[in-house]
C-alpha positions in Angstrom: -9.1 14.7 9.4 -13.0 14.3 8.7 -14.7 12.7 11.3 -17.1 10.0 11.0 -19.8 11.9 13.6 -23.1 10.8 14.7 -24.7 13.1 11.6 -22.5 10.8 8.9 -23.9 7.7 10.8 -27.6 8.6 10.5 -27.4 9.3 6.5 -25.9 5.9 6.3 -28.6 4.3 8.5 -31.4 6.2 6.5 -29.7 5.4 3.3 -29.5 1.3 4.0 -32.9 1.8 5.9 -31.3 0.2 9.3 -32.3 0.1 12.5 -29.8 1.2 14.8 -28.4 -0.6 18.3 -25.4 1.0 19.2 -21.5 1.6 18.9 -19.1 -1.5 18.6 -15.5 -0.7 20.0 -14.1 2.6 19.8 -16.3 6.3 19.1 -15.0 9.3 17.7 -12.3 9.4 14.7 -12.2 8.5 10.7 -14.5 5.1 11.1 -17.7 4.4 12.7 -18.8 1.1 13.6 -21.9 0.1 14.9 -24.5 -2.8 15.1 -27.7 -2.4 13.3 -30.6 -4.4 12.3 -31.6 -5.0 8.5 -35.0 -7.0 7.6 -35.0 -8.8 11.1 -31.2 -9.7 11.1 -28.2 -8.3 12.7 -25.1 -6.9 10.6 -22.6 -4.8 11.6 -22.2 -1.2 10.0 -19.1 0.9 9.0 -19.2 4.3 7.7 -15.8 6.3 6.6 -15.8 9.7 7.0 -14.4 11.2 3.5 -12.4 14.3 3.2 -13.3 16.5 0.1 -9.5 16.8 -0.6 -8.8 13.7 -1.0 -10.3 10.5 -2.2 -7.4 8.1 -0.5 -10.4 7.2 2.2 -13.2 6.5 -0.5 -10.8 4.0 -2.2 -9.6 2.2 0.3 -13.3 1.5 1.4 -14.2 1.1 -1.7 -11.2 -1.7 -2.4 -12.0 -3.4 1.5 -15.3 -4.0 0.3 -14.3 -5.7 -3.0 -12.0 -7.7 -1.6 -14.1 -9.0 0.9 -16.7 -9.4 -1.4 -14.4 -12.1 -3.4 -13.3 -14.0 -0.9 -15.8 -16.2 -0.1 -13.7 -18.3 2.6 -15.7 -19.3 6.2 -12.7 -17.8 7.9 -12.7 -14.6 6.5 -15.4 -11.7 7.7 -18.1 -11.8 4.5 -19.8 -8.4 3.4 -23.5 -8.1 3.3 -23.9 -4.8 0.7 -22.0 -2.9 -1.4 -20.2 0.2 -0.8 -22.4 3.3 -1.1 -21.1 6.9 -1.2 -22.8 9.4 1.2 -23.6 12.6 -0.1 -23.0 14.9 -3.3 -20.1 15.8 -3.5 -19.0 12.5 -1.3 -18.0 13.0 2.0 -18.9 9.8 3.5 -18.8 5.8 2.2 -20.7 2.9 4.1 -21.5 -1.0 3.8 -22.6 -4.1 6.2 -20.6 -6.9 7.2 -21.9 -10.3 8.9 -22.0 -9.5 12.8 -19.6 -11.7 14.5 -20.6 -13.0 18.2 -17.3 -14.0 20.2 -13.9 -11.5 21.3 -11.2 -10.3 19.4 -8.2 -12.4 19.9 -6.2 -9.9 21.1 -8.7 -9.8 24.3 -7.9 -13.4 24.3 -4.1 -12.8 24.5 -3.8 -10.2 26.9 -5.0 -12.4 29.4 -1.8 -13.8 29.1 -2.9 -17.4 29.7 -0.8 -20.2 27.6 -2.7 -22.3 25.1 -2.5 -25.6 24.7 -0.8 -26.9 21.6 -3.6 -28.7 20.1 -5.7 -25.0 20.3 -3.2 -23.1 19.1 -3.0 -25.3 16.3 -6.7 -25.1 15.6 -6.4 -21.1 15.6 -3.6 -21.2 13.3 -5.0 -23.1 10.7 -8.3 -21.6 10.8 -6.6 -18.5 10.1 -4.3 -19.9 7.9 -7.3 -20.8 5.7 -8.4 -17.1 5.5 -5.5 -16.1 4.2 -5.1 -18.7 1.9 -8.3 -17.2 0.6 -6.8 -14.0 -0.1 -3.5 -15.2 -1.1 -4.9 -17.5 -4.1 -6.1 -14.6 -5.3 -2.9 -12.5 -4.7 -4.5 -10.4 -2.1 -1.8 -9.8 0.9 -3.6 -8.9 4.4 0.0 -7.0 6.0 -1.7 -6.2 9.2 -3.1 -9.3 10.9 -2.7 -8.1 14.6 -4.7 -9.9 17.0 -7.6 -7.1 16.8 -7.9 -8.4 13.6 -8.9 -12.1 14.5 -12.0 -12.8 15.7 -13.0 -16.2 17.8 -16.5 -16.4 17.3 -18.7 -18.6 20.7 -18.7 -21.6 18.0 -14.7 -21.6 17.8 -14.3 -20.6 14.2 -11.3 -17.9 13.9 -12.2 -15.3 11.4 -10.2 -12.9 9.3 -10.8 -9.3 9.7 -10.1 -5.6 8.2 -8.3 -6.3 4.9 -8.5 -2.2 4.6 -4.5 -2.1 4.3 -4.4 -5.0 2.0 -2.7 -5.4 -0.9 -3.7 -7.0 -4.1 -0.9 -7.3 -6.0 -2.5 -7.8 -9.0 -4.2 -4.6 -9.0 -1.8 -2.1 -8.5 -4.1 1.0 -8.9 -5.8 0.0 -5.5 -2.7 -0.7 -3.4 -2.1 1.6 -0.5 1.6 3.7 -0.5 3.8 2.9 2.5 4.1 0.1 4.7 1.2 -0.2 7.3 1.0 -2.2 10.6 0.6 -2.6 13.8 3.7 -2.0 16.6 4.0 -5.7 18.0 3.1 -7.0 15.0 5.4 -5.6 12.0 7.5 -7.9 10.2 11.1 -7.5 9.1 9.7 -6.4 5.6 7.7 -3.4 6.9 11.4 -2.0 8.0 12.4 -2.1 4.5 15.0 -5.2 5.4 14.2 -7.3 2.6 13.1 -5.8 -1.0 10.2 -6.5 -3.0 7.6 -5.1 -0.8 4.7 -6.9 1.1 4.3 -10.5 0.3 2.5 -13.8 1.1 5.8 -14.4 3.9 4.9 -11.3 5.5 1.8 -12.5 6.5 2.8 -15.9 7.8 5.1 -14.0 10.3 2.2 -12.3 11.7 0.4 -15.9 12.3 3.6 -17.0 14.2 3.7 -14.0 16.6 0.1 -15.3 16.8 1.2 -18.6 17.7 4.3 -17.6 20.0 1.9 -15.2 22.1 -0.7 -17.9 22.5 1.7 -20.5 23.5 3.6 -18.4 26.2 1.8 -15.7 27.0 4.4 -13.5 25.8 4.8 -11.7 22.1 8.3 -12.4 20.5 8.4 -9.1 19.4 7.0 -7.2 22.5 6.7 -3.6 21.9 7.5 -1.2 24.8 7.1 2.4 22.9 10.9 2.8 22.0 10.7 2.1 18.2 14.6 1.9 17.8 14.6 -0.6 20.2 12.1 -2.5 18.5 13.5 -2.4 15.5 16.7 -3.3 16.1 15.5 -6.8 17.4 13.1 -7.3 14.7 15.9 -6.6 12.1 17.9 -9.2 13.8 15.7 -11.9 15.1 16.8 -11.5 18.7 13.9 -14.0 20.1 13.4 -16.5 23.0 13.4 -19.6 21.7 9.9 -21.3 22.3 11.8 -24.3 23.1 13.1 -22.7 26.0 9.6 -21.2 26.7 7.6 -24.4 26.1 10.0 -27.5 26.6 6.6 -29.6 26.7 6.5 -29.2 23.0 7.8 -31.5 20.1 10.5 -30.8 17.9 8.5 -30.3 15.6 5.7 -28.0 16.8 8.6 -26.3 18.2 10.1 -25.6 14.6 7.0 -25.2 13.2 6.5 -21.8 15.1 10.1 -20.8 14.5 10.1 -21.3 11.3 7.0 -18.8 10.8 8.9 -16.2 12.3 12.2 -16.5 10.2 13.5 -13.4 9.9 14.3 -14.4 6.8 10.9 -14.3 4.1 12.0 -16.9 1.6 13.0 -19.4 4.6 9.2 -19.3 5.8 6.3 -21.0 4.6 5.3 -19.8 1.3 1.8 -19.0 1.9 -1.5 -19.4 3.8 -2.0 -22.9 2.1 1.7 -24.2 2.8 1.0 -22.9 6.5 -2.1 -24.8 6.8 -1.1 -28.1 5.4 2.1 -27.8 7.4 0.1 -27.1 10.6 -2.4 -29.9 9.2 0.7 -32.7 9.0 2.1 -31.5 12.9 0.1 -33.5 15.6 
């Protein structure tokens, strides 16, 4: 696998004439991310490392970029440039995205700290509205793990990484295979239900969201046995939040549940049906 290495970084710095500040999260494999400074303001920049064999990489950068670049939603991550190709031939893609202050919410989670309904609500339907963004224009998100929520120090939830995304409309820039993130898979990335990913698949994602926050606790934990794992998520073998939460309504209750239905058809639709249910549910 190409690597994006500290040599990649500086063409793309010199390229977008950036001042550098450092790594964000990880070093070291296929992306680099780092903080920069462009014309006095701070964006964050990712470079792809490409490999000459294949241009799998370069596409699905470039089709990240586009899809950020038409959603224009306040809860989804917006993209400062456009994609530029490093090198001749290419062996290396970079662009700028806003900087986001704030922690991922899957820091947020691990501390394993119950939310209170009215916040979990808030988060929901902030990120509700970020992928209602995407789903009006039939772009699907299918890996919405909590490392892919952002609470920013101002309390807007935003909607990161739509690089496994699929835009159903556009079938030349959908990715083969089911992606996702252990924990966070839905019964539709085991091939239960037929048709592929869908606006449901999403909406599951949101309630394990939702479950953690509430109890501390994922519905779906994920302990490294993936048989094991799979066998629940195939069957909906769950704690019942009501058991978990008895200071809940009904109806906040069922709200919840009803995200995680391991049945897609007997969820809510979409991002928008999400968000005006969680909008109606005091």
């Amino acid at each position: 696998m190409a690597v994006a290495d500290d040599a990649l970084v500086k063409e793309a710095l010199v390229a977008l004439n950036l001042v550098d500040k450092g790594s964000i999260g990880a070093v070291g494999g296929q992306k680099a991310v780092r903080l920069v400074e462009r014309d006095g303001t701070e964006c964050v920049l990712k470079v792809v490392a490409v490999d000459f064999a294949t241009d799998e990489t370069l596409k699905r950068a470039e089709r990240e970029v586009d899809l950020l670049a038409s959603l224009e939603c306040p809860n989804v991550v917006h993209v400062e440039s456009t994609l530029i190709e490093l090198g001749d031939p290419v062996h290396g893609a970079a662009w700028l995205e806003e900087y986001l202050d704030g922690e991922d919410l899957g820091a947020i989670l691990a501390r394993r700290v119950p939310w209170a309904w009215t916040d979990v609500r808030e988060m929901a339907r902030q990120v509700a509205v970020g992928l209602a963004a995407g789903h009006e224009k039939a772009v699907i998100h299918r890996d919405l793990s909590a490392n892919n929520v952002r609470r920013l120090t101002n309390g807007t939830y935003k909607v990161l990484d739509f690089g496994f995304a699929r835009h159903t409309l556009r079938s030349g820039l959908t990715v083969a295979g089911q992606p996702g993130t252990p924990g966070y898979l839905t019964p539709e990335h085991l091939n239960s239900y037929s048709g592929g990913p869908m606006p449901m698949s999403d909406i599951f994602q949101v309630g394990i969201l939702m479950y953690t926050a509430l109890t501390g606790t994922s519905p779906y934990p994920y302990h490294g046995n993936d048989l094991e794992y799979f066998d629940r998520l195939r069957s909906g073998s769950l704690q019942p939040l009501a058991t978990l939460r008895p200071d809940l309504t009904q109806e906040q209750a069922s709200l919840v549940m009803r995200t995680l239905h391991p049945q897609p058809a007997r969820r809510y639709l979409n991002g928008a049906a999400l968000r005006d249910a969680l909008l109606a549910t005091p």
